[in-house]
C-alpha positions as a Markdown table, in Angstrom:
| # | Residue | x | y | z |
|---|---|---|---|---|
| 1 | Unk | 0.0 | 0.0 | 0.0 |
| 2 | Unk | 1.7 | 3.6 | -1.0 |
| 3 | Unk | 1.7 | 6.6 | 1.0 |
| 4 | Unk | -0.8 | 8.1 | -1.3 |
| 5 | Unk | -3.3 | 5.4 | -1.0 |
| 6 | Unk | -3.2 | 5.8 | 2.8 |
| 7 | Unk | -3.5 | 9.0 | 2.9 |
| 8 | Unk | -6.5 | 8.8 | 0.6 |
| 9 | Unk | -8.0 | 5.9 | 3.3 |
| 10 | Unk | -7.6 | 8.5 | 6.0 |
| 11 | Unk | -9.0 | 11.3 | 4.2 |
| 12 | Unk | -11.9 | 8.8 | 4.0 |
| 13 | Unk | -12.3 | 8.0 | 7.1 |
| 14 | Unk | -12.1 | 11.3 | 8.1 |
| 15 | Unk | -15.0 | 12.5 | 5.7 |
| 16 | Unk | -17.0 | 9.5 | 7.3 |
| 17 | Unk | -16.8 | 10.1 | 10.5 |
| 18 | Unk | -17.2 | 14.0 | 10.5 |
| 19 | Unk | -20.6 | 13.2 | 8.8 |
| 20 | Unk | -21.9 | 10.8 | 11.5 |
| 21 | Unk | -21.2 | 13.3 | 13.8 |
| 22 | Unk | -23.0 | 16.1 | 12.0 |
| 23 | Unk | -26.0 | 13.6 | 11.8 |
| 24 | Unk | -26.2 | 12.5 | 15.4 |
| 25 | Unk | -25.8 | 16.7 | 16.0 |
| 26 | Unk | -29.4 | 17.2 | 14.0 |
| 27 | Unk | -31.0 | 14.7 | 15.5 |
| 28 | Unk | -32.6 | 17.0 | 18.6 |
| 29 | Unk | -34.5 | 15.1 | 20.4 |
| 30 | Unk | -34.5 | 11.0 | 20.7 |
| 31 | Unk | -30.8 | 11.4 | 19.1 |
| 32 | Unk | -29.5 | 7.9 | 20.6 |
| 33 | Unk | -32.4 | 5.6 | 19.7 |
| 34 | Unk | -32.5 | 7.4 | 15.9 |
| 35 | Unk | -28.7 | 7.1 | 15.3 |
| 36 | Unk | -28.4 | 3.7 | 16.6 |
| 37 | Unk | -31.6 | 3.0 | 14.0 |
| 38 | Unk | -29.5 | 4.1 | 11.6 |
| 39 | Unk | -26.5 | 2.3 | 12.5 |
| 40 | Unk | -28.8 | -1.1 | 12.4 |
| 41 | Unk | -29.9 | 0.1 | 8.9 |
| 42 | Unk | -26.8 | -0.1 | 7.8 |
| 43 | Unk | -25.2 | -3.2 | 9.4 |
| 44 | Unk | -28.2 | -5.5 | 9.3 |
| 45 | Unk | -27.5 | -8.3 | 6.4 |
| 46 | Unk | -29.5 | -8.8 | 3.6 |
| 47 | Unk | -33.0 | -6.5 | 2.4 |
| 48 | Unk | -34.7 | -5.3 | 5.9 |
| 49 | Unk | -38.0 | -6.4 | 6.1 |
| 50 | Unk | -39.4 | -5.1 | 9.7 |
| 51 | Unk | -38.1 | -2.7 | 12.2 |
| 52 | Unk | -38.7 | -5.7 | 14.7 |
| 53 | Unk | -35.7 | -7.0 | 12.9 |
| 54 | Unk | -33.6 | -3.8 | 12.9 |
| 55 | Unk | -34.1 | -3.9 | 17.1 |
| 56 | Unk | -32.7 | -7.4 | 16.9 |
| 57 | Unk | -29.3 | -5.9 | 15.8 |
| 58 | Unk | -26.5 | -6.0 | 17.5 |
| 59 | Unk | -25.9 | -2.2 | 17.2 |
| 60 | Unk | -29.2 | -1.4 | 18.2 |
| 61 | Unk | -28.6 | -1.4 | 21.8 |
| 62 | Unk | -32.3 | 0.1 | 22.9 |
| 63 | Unk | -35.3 | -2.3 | 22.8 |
| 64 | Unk | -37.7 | -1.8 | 20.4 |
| 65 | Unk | -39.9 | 0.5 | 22.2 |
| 66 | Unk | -37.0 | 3.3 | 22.6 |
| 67 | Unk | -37.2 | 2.4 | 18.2 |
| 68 | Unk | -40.4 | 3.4 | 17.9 |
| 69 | Unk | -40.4 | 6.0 | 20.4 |
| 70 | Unk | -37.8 | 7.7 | 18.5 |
| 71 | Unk | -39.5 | 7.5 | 15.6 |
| 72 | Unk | -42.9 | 8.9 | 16.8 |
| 73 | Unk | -41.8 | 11.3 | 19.5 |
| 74 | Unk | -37.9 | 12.5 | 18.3 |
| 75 | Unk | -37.1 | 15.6 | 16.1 |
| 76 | Unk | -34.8 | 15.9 | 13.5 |
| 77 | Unk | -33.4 | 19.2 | 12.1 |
| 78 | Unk | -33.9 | 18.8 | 8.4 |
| 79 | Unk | -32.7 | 22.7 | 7.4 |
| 80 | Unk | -29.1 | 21.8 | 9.3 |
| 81 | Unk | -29.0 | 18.1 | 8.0 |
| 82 | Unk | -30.1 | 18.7 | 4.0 |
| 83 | Unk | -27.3 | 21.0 | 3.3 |
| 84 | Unk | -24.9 | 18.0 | 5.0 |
| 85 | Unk | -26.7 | 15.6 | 2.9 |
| 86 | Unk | -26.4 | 17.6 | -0.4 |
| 87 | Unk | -22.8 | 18.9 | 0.2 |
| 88 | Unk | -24.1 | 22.6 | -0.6 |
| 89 | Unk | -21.3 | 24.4 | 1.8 |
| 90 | Unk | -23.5 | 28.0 | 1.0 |
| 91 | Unk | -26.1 | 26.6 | 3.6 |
| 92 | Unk | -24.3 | 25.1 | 6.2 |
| 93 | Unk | -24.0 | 27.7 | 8.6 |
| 94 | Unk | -27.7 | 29.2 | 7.4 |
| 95 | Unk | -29.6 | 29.6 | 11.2 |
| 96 | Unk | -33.7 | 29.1 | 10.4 |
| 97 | Unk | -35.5 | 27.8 | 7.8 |
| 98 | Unk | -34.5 | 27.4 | 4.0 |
| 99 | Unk | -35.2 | 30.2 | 1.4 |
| 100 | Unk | -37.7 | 29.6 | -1.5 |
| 101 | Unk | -35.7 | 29.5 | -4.6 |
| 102 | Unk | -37.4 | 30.4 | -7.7 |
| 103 | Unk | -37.6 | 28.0 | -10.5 |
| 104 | Unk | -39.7 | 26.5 | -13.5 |
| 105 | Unk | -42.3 | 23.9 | -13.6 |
| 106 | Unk | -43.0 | 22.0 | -16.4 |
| 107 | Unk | -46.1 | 20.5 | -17.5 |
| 108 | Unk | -45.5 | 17.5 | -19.9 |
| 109 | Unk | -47.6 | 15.6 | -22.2 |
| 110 | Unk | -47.6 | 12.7 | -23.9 |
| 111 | Unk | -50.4 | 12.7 | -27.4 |
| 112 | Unk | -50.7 | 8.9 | -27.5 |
| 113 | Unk | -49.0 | 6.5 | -25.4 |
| 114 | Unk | -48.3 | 2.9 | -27.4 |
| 115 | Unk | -50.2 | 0.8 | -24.6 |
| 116 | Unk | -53.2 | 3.3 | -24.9 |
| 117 | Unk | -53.7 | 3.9 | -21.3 |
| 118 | Unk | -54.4 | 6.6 | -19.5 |
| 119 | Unk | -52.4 | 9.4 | -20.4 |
| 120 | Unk | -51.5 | 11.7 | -17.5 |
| 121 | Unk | -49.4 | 14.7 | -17.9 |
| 122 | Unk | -46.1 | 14.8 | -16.1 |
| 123 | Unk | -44.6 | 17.6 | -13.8 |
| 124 | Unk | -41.1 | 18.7 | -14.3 |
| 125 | Unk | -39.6 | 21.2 | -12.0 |
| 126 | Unk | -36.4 | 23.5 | -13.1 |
| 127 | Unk | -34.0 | 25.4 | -10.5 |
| 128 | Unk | -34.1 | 28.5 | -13.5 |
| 129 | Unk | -36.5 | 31.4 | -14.3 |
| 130 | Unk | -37.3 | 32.3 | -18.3 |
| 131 | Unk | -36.8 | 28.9 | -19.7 |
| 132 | Unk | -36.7 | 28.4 | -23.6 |
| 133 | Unk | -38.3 | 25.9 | -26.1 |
| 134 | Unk | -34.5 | 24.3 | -25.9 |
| 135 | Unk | -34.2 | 24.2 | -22.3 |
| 136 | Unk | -37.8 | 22.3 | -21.9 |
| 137 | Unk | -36.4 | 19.9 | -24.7 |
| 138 | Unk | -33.5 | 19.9 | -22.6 |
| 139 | Unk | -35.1 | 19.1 | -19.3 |
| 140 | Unk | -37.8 | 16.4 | -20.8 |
| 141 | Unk | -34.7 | 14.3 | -22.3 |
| 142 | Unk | -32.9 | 14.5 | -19.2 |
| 143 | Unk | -35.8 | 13.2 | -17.3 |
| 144 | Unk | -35.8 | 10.0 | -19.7 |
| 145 | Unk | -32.3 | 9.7 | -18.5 |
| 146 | Unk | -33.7 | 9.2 | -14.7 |
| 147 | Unk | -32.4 | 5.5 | -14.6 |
| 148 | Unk | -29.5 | 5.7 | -12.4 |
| 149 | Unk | -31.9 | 7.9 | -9.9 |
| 150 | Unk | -34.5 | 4.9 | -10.3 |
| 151 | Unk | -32.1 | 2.4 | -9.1 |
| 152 | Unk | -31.5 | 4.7 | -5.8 |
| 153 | Unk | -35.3 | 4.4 | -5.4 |
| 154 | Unk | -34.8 | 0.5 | -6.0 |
| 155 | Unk | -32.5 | 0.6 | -3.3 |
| 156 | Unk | -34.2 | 2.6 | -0.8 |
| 157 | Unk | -37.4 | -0.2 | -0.9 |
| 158 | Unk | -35.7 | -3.5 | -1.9 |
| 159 | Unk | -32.7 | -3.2 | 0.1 |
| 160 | Unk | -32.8 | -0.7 | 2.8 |
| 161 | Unk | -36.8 | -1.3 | 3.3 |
| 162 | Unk | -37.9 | 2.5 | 3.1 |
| 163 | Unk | -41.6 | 1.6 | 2.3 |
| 164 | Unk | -41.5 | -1.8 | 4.9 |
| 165 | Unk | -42.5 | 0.3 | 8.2 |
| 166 | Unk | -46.2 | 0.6 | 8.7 |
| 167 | Unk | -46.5 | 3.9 | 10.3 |
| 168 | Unk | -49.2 | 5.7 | 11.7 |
| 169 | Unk | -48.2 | 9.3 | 11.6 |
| 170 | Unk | -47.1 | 11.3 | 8.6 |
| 171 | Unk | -44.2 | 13.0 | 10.6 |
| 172 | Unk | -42.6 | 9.4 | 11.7 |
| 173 | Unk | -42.7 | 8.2 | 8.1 |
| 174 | Unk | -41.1 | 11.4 | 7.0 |
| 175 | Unk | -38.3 | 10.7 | 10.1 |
| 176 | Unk | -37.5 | 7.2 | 8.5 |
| 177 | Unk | -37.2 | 8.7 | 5.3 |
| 178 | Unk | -34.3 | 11.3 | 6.5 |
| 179 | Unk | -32.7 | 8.2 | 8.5 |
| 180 | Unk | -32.6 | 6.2 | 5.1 |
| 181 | Unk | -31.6 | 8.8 | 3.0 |
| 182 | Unk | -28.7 | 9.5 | 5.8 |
| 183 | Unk | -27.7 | 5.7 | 5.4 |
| 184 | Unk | -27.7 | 6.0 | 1.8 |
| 185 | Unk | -25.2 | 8.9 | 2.4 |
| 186 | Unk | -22.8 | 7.3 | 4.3 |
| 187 | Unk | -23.0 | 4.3 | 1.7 |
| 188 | Unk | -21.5 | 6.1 | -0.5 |
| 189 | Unk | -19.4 | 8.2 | 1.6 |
| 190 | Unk | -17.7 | 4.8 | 2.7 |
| 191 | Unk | -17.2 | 3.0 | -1.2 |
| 192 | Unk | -13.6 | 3.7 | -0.9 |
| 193 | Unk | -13.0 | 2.1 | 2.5 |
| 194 | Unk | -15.3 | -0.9 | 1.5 |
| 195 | Unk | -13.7 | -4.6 | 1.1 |
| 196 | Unk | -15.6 | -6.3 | -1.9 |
| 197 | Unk | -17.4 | -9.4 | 0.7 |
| 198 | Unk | -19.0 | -10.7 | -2.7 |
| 199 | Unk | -21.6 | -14.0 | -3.0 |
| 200 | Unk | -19.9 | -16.7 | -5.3 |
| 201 | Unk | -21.7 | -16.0 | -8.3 |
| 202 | Unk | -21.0 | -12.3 | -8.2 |
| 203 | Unk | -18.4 | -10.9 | -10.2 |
| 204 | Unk | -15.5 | -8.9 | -8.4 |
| 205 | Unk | -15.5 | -5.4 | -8.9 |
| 206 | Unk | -12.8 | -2.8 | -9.4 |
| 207 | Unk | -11.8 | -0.7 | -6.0 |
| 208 | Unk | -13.9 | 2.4 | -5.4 |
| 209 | Unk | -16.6 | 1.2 | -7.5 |
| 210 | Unk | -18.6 | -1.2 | -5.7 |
| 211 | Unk | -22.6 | -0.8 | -5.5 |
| 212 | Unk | -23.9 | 0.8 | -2.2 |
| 213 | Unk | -25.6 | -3.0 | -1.7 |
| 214 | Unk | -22.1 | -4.5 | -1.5 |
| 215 | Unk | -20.6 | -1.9 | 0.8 |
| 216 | Unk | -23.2 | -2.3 | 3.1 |
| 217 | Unk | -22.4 | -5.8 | 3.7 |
| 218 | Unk | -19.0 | -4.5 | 5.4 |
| 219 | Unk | -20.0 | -1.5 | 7.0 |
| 220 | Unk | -20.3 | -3.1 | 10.3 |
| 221 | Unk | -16.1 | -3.8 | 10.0 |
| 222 | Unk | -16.0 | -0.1 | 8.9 |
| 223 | Unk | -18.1 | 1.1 | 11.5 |
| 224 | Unk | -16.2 | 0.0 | 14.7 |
| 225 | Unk | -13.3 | 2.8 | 13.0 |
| 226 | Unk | -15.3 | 5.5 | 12.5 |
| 227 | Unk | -16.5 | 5.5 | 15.6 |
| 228 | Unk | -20.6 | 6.2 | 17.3 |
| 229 | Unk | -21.1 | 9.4 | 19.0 |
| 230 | Unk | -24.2 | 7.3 | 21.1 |
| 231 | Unk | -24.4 | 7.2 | 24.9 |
| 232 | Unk | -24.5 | 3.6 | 26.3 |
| 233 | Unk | -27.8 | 2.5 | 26.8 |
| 234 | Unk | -28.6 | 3.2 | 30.4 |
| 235 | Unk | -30.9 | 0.0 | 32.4 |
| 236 | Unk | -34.3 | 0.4 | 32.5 |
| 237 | Unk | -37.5 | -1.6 | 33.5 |
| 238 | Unk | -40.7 | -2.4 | 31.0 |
| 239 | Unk | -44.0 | -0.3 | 32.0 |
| 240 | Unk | -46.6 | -2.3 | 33.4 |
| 241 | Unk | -48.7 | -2.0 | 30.2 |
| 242 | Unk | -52.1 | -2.1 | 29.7 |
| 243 | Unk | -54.2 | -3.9 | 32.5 |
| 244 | Unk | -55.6 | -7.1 | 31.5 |
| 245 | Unk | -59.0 | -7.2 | 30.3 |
| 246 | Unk | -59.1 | -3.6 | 29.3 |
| 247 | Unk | -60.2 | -1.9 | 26.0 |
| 248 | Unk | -57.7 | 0.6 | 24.0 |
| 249 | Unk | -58.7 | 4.3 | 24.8 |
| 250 | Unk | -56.5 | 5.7 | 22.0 |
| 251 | Unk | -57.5 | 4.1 | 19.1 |
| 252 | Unk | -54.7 | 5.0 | 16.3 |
| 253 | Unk | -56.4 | 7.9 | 13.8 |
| 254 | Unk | -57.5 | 6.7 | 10.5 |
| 255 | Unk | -57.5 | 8.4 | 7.2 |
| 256 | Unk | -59.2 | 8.3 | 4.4 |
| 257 | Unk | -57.1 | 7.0 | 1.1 |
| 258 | Unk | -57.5 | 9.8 | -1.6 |
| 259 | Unk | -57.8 | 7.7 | -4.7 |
| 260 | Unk | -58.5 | 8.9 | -8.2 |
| 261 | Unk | -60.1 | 7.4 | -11.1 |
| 262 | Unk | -59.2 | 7.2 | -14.8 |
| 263 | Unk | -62.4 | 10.1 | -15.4 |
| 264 | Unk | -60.4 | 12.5 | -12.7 |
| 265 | Unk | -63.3 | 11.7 | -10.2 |
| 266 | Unk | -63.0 | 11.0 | -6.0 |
| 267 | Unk | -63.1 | 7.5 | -5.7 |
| 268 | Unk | -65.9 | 6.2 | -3.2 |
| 269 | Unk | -66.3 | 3.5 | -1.2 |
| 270 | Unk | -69.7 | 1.5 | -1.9 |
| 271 | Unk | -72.3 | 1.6 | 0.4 |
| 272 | Unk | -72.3 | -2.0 | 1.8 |
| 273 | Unk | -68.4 | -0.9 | 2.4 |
| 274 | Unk | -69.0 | 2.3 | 4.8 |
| 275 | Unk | -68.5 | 2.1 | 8.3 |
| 276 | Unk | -71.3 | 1.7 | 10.6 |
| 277 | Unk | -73.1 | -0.8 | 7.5 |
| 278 | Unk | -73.5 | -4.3 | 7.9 |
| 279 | Unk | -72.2 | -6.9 | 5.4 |
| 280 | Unk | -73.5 | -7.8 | 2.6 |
| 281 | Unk | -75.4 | -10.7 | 2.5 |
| 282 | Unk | -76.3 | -12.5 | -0.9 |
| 283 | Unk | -79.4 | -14.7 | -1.5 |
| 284 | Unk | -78.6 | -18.1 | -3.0 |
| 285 | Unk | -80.9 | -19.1 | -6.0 |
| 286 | Unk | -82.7 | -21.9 | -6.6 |
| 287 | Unk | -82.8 | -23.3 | -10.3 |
């Protein structure tokens, strides 16, 4: 190994664990039981399923009511983490919420699709003001190009589970979105430290180049250099619960799902399928 390539490995590391401290430093409130969520997003093998299988981990050291507590009841500071996440060094020092920047949206649509569905228009948005007929051209061939983004999607639900929790609040769901995109971040961030820990039937890959699915399977040996800003867990006893034999007071809030049909019309619910009716019943006939 040359001097050069060490000192590229340290600058690395470096990168890496400045990062994970900037993230534990916007998460405000529950910071412990989020970053250590994180940490078990990360170092978990294979596709996560559940986050009853994330608590499981060994570097999730908080039972799996601190998980969801964290989830429901911490705080992240998205306007000091996004700048972090994005690398834009303009913003990082920017105290209170984000300015609206000015751009162009751009309504496209398609005459006649070849499988004759439905044809819905599609929004485009563009970070410029006073866009010409060449930049629209510009931006709707770009968005054809959208596969390498795609495959980050693919990742985000096959692999690191974002669309696995079954959450009941809007502002948890948007919490677990921040922690995988944070995840994804440091995926990346650690490519060049990653050993290539590939299956037999996978073919090797050249340093510094391996997909964010393959690093993760060594971030765990990674993770023990860069270091957790986390507290040790400190001992606690379960609640007593619910008493036996009693009904649930809070019953979780439900909300309505606000589907559209083809004709642009609400979609509603049939009549026998309203709450409150009983169900349907269907007399048999006799031939």
């Amino acid at each position: 190994m040359t001097l050069v390539h060490q000192g590229v490995l340290r600058d690395a590391f470096a990168e890496l664990s400045h990062f994970r401290s900037e993230l534990y430093a916007c998460l405000t409130a529950r910071g412990d039981a989020l970053f250590e969520l994180c940490e078990a997003l990360l170092c978990t093998d294979g596709p996560v399923r559940t986050l009853v299988d994330l608590a499981l981990a060994p570097e999730h050291r908080r039972g799996h009511g601190a998980q969801y507590g964290g989830l429901n009841q911490g705080r992240i500071d998205v306007a000091w983490l996004h700048p972090r996440l994005t690398r834009r060094a303009a913003w990082l020092d920017h105290d209170g919420p984000l300015h609206i920047i000015e751009g162009t949206v751009i309504r496209l649509v398609v005459k006649k699709l070849p499988s004759g569905g439905v044809n819905k228009p599609v929004w485009l948005w563009w970070s410029r003001v006073g866009a010409t007929k060449a930049d629209v051209d510009r931006c709707w061939q770009s968005f054809l190009r959208r596969f390498d983004i795609e495959h980050t999607f693919r990742l985000f639900k096959q692999t690191l589970g974002w669309t696995k929790p079954r959450l009941r609040s809007s502002e948890a769901a948007d919490r677990w979105t921040w922690l995988v995109i944070a995840a994804y971040a440091q995926l990346r961030l650690a490519r060049p430290l990653a050993t290539d820990l590939r299956r037999p039937w996978e073919k090797p890959a050249e340093p510094n180049k391996l997909t964010p699915s393959r690093v993760r399977r060594g971030f765990r040996n990674l993770r023990t250099r860069a270091g957790s800003p986390t507290g040790a867990p400190k001992p606690s006893r379960p609640g007593p619960g619910r008493p036996l034999g009693s009904k649930n007071r809070r019953p979780a809030a439900r909300h309505d799902v606000g589907r559209v049909l083809a004709t642009g019309e609400a979609y509603k619910r049939p009549a026998h399928h309203q709450v409150g009716t009983k169900a349907r019943r269907l007399t048999p006939v006799l031939s």
